[in-house]
N, C-alpha and C positions, 0 to 999 in steps of 0.2 A: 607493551605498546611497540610497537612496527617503528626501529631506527633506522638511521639513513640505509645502510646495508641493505636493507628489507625492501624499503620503498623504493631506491635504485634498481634493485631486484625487478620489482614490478614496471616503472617506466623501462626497463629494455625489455620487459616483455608484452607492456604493451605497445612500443615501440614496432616490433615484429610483429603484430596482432591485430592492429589497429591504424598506425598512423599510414593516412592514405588516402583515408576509408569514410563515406559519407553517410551522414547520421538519416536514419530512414524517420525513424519513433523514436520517440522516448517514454518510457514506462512508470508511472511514478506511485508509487505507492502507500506511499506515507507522507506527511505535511514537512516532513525534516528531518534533519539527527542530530545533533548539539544544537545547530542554529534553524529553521527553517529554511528551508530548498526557497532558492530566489523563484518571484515571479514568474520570470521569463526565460527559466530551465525551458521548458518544452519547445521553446522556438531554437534551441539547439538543432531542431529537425531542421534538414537541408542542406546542413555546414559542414564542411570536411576538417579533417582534422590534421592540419601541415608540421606538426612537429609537437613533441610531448619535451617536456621541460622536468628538471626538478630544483625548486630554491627550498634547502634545508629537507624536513620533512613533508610537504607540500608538492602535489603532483600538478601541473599546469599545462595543462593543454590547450595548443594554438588553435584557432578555429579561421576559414579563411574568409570571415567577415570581419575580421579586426579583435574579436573577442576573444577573452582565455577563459578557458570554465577550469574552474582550483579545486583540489582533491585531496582532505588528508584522510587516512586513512585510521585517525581517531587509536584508539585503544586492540579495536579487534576487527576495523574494516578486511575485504581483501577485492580484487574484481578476478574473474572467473571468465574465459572466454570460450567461446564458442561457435565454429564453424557453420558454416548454412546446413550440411548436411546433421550434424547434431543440433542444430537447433529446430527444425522441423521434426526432428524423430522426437524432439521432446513436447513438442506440444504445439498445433492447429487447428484454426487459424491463428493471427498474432495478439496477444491479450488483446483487451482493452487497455488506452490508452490515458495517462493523466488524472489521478484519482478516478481511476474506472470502476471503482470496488473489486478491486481484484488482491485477495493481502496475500494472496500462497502462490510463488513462480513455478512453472512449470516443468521448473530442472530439480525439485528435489533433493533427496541427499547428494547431488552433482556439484551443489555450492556449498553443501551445509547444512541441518537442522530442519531439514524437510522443504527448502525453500519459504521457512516462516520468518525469513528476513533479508530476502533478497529484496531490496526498500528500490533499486534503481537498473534500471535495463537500458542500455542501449541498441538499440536495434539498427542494423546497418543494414544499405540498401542492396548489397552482395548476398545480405539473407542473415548473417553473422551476430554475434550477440555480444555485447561485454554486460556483466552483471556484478551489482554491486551488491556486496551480501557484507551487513554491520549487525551481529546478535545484539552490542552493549551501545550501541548508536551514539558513540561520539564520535564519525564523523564529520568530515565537515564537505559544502558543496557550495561553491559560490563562483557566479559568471559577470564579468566586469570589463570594460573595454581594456585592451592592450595599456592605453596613455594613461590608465588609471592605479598598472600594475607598482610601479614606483611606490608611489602613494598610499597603497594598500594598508589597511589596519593590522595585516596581520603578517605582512612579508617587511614594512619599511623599516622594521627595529631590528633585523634580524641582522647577524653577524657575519664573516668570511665563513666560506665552506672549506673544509680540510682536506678536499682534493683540489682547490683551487691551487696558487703559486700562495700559498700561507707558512709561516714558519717560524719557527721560536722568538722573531726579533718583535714579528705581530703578538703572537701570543703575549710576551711580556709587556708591551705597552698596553694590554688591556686587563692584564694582572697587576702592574705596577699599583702599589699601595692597598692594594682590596684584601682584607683582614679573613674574609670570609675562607670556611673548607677549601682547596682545591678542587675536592669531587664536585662539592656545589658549582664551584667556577667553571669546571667542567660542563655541568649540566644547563649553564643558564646559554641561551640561545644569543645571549649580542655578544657574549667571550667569543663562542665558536658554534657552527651551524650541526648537529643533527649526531655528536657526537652517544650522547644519551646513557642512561645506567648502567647497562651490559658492559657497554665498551670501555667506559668511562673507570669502571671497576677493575677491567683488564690489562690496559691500560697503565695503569697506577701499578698494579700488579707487577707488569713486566719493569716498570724504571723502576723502581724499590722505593717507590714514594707512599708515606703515608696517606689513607683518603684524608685526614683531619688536619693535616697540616695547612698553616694557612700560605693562603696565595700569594702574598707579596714577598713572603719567605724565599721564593722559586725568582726572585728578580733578585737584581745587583744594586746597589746603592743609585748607580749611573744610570738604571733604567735597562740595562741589558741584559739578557736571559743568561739563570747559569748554566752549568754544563749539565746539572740534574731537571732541569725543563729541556735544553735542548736535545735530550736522551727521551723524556717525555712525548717531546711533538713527532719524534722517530716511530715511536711506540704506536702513538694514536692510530697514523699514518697505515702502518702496519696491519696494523689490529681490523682497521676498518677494509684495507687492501684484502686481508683475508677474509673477515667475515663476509665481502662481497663476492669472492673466488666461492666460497662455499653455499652461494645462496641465500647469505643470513642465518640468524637465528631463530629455527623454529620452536616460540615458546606460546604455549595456547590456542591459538584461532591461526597464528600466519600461515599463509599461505602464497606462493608465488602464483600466476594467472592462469599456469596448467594446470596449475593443485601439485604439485610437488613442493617438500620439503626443506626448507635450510637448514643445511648440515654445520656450520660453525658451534653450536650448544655443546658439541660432541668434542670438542678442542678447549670449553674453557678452562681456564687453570683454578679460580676461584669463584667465579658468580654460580651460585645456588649450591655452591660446594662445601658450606658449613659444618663446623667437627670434622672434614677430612685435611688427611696431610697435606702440605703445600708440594707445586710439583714442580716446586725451583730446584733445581739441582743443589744439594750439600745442604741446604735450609734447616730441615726438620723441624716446620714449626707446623699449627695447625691452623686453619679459614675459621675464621671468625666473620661475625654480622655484627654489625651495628645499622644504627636508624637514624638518616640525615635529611633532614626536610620531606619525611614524611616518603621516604625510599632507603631499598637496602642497600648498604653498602658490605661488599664482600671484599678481605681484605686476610693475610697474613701480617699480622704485629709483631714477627721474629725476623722476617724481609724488607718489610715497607716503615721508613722510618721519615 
């Protein structure tokens, strides 16, 4: 699944891409992907797009009639863009529009899988295309007025962002007393926004914390972070600083918006690295897995204690 790195990825590139830009059509091709496609997608047609956002995993885009149309990128989403001049070489006149019967796009292996699941086209009135191409269709697409964004079912729980101003003193007050894994703690989204299993493994890795240790272990009596969480939140910080300098992790489907690859996978020290050496300096132990709510956890047991 596509984490903050990855999805950050995409909003600065559709940033550069898109934001500006006014929506001509909308292509819709299928009735949804995790949830149904709102009603009143299609009157997206006409509205510009003043600003792309991201809260946690979640791509949100301003539209300049008060609304934000929300974008996750599910398991194996990615969007794909393309220029007026490659859009026309790909295919003339413009589909049909809005359950037109049209299931195959006309950009082919340019997005993916022969275009048998590019489910969402945006067509801009510059000529230009953003295409959403989901094989395993858990994403998500939902358009909601701005005053509603607060309140949202699926952003209002959601935790500080770890490039916000966050930092070990926050962490520990939402660690204090919780029994649960670390890595779990890690992963749940109201601790911390869009950290996720890659990172969350790496992470761990670099402070020499075990994943299975529990979380209140890493607070002080007094509620204050010790020196091995505030080594921790160094770590995160880092980890995601880098895997964003590298474009993310390219694991399965990702993809950024030109179709180029994230190179951070090529740097990790333990995730998917099972039965090889640890590549801590002086260590000598070997990557082990284990299975923690039904995710892997990758982890040296001779460093992370």
């Amino acid at each position: 699944m596509p984490e903050l790195p990855e999805v950050e990825t995409v909003r600065q590139g559709l940033i550069r891409g898109i934001q500006g830009r006014t929506v001509e059509d909308v292509l819709i091709r299928r009735s949804g992907l995790r949830y149904p496609f709102p009603e009143d997608l299609p009157t997206v047609a006409g509205c510009s797009i003043t600003n792309i956002r991201r809260r946690a995993k979640y791509l949100l885009l301003d539209l300049d009639d008060g609304r934000v149309l929300l974008s996750h990128l599910g398991m194996s989403g990615r969007y794909t863009l393309f220029d007026a001049n490659e859009a026309n070489a790909a295919g003339k006149p413009l589909l049909a529009t809005v359950n037109g019967g049209v299931p195959v796009s006309a950009f082919g292996d340019r997005t993916g899988f022969g275009g048998k699941h590019d489910h969402l086209e945006f067509v801009f009135t510059d000529g230009s295309r953003a295409v959403y191409t989901d094989p395993r269709r858990f994403g998500i697409i939902d358009l909601f007025s701005s005053a509603e964004e607060t309140s949202h079912p699926l952003l209002v729980d959601l935790g500080p962002e770890p490039f916000d101003p966050w930092g070990p003193v926050d962490l520990a007050q939402r660690l204090e007393g919780r029994r649960t894994a670390i890595k779990l703690a890690l992963l749940d989204q109201k601790t911390v926004v869009g950290v996720g299993n890659i990172y969350a493994c790496e992470s761990l890795h670099r402070a020499g914390i075990s994943p299975r240790r529990e979380a209140k272990g890493l607070v002080r009596a007094n509620g204050a972070p010790t020196k091995r969480l505030e080594t921790l939140v160094g770590h995160i910080k880092d980890v995601l600083h880098e895997a964003l300098e590298a474009g993310g992790s390219t694991l399965n489907d990702f993809a950024a918006v030109d179709g180029t690859l994230g190179y951070f996978a090529h740097q990790f020290a333990v995730y998917g690295r099972e039965g090889q050496p640890c590549q801590k300096e002086g260590c000598g132990g070997v990557v082990r897995r284990l299975v923690q709510s039904n995710r892997s956890t990758f982890y040296c047991p001779s460093c992370q204690r």
